[in-house]
C-alpha positions in Angstrom: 1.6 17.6 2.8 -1.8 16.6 3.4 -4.6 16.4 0.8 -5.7 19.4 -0.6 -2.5 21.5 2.2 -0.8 24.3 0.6 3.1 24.6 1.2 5.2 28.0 1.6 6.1 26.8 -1.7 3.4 27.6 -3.6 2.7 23.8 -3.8 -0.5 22.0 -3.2 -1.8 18.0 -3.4 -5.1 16.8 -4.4 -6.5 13.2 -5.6 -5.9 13.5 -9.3 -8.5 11.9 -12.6 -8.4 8.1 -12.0 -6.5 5.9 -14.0 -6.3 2.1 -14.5 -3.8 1.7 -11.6 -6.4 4.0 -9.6 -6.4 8.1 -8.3 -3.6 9.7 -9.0 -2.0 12.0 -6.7 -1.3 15.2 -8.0 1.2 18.7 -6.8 0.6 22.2 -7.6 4.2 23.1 -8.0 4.5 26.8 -9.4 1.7 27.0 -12.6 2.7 23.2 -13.4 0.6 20.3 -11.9 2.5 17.3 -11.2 2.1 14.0 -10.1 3.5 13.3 -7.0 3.8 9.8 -7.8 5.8 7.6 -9.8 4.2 6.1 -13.2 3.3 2.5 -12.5 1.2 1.6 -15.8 1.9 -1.3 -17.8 -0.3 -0.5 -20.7 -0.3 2.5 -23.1 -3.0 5.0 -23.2 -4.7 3.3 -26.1 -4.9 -0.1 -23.8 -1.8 -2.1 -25.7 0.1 -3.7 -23.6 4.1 -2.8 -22.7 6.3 -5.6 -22.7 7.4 -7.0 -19.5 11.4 -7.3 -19.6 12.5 -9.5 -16.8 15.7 -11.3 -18.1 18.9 -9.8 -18.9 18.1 -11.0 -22.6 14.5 -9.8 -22.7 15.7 -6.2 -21.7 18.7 -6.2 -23.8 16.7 -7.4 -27.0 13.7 -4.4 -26.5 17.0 -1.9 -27.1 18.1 -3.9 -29.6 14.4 -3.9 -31.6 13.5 -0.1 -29.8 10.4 -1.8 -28.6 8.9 0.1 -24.7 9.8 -2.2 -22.1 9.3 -1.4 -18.6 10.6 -3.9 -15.2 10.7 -3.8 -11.5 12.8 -2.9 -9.5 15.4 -6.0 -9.2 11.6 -7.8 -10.9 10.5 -7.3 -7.4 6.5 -6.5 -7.5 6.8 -4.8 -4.3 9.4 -2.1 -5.4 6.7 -1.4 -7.9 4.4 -0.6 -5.0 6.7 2.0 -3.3 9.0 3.7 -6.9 6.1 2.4 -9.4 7.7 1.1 -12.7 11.0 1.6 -15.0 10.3 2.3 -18.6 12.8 2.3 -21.1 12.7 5.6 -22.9 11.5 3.8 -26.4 8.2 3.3 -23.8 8.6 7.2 -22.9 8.4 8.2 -26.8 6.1 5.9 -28.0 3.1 7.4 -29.9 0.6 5.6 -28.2 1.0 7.3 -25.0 2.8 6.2 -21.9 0.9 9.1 -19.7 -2.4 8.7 -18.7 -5.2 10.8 -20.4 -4.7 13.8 -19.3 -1.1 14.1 -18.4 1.8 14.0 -20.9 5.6 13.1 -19.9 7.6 16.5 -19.4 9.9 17.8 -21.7 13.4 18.8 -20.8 12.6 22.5 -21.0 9.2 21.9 -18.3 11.6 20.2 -16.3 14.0 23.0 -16.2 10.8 25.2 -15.3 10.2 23.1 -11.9 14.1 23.4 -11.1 13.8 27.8 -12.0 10.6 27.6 -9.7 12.2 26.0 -6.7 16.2 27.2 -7.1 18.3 25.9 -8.9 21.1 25.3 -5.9 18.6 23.3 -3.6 15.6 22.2 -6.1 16.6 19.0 -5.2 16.6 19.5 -1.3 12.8 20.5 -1.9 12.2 17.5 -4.1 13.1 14.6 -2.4 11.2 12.5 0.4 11.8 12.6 3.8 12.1 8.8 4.2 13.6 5.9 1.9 16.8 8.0 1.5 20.6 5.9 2.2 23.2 7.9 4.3 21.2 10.4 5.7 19.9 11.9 2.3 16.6 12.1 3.6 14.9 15.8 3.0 12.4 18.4 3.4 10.4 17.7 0.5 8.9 21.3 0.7 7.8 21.1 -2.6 5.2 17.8 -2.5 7.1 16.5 -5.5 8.2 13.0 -2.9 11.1 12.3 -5.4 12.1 8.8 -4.1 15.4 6.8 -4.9 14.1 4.4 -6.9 17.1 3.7 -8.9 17.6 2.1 -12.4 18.1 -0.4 -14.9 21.6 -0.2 -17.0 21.7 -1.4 -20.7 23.5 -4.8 -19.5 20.2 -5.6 -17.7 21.6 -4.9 -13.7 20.1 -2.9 -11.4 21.9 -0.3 -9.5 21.3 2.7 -6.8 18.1 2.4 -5.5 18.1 4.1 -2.1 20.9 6.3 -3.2 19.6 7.5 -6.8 16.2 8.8 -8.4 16.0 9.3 -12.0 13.1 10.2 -14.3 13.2 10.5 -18.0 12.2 13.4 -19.8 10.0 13.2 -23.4 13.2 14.7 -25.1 15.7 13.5 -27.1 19.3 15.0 -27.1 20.6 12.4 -30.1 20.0 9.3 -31.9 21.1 6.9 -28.3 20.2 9.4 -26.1 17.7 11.7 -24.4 17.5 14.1 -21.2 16.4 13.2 -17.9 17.1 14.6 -14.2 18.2 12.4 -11.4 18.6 13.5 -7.4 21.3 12.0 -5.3 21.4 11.3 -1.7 24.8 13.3 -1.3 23.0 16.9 -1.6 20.1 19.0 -2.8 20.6 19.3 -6.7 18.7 18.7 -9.2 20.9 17.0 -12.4 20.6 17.1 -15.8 21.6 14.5 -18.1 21.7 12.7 -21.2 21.2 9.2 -20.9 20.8 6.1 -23.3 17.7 5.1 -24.0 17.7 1.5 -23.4 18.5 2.3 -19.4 15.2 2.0 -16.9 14.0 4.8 -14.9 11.4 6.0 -13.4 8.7 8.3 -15.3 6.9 11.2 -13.5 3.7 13.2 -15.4 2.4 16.8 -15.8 -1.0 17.5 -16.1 -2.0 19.0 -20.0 
């Protein structure tokens, strides 16, 4: 939508408070405010840095410490420019802050509250793009949300299912290796939840406080 354009959603954009990577873009989405954007800091909100993990090695040993990490796509600096950033979720759940000020990562439940908002059998359908998608899983995006398939990082250090897969952690655990996150697929118009370990990459989304 454009700037500022309301959907039959409910849903609205607007240029958001700026941050360090510059505005952020924001969606009125039901009573939550969202960015339509993916994360693509690579400092927490206290101005610490977040390591860098390029190498197979360099990812696998910030699991094995449970230090944030965050990568590009493939290291590619122009995936960063069209999915933003991976994190690790030790990055999500850090105490420092991974959102900007202002914003805060959604929980599982706030999550579930964007997917009651939109229905749950095509939330999906509403949330992703209508470009960047593989095998015709291109979509309405009535929401504003722009869920793109950025794909992820796996514990080995490999990339996988960009085009095909979007997921976004959540600020929630479910157990000691694992915590919640929703993906979309290019297949249909749901909206998944999982549990997922915590060493994976994926993408981050905010909410507004």
């Amino acid at each position: 939508t454009e700037e500022g354009a309301s959907t039959e959603e409910g849903a609205s954009t607007e240029e958001g408070a700026s941050t360090e990577e510059g505005a952020s873009k924001e969606v009125t989405i039901g009573k939550q405010v969202w960015m339509s954007e993916n994360l693509n800091v690579d400092k927490f909100r206290n101005g610490d840095p977040i390591l860098e993990a390029k190498t197979d090695e360099e990812w696998g040993a910030a699991y094995e410490n449970q230090q944030p990490a965050w990568c590009y796509y493939n290291n590619d600096p122009a995936n960063g420019e069209k999915y933003g950033k991976l994190y690790n979720w030790y990055a999500v759940n850090d105490k420092r802050g991974l959102a900007p000020f202002g914003y805060h990562i959604p929980s599982d439940e706030e999550w579930t509250t964007l997917e009651d908002f939109l229905g749950k059998t095509d939330a999906g359908k509403k949330m992703k793009s209508t470009s960047g998608w593989k095998e015709n899983g291109n979509s309405s995006n009535e929401s504003g949300f722009s869920g793109l398939p950025g794909g992820g990082r796996y514990g080995d250090g490999t990339f996988g299912d960009i085009g095909k897969y979007g997921s976004w952690w959540s600020s929630s655990e479910n157990d000691t290796p694992s915590a919640w996150g929703r993906y979309l697929g290019y297949g249909n118009g749901y909206v998944y939840r999982y549990d997922n370990d915590k060493e994976k990459g994926f993408s981050v989304r905010c909410l507004r406080d």
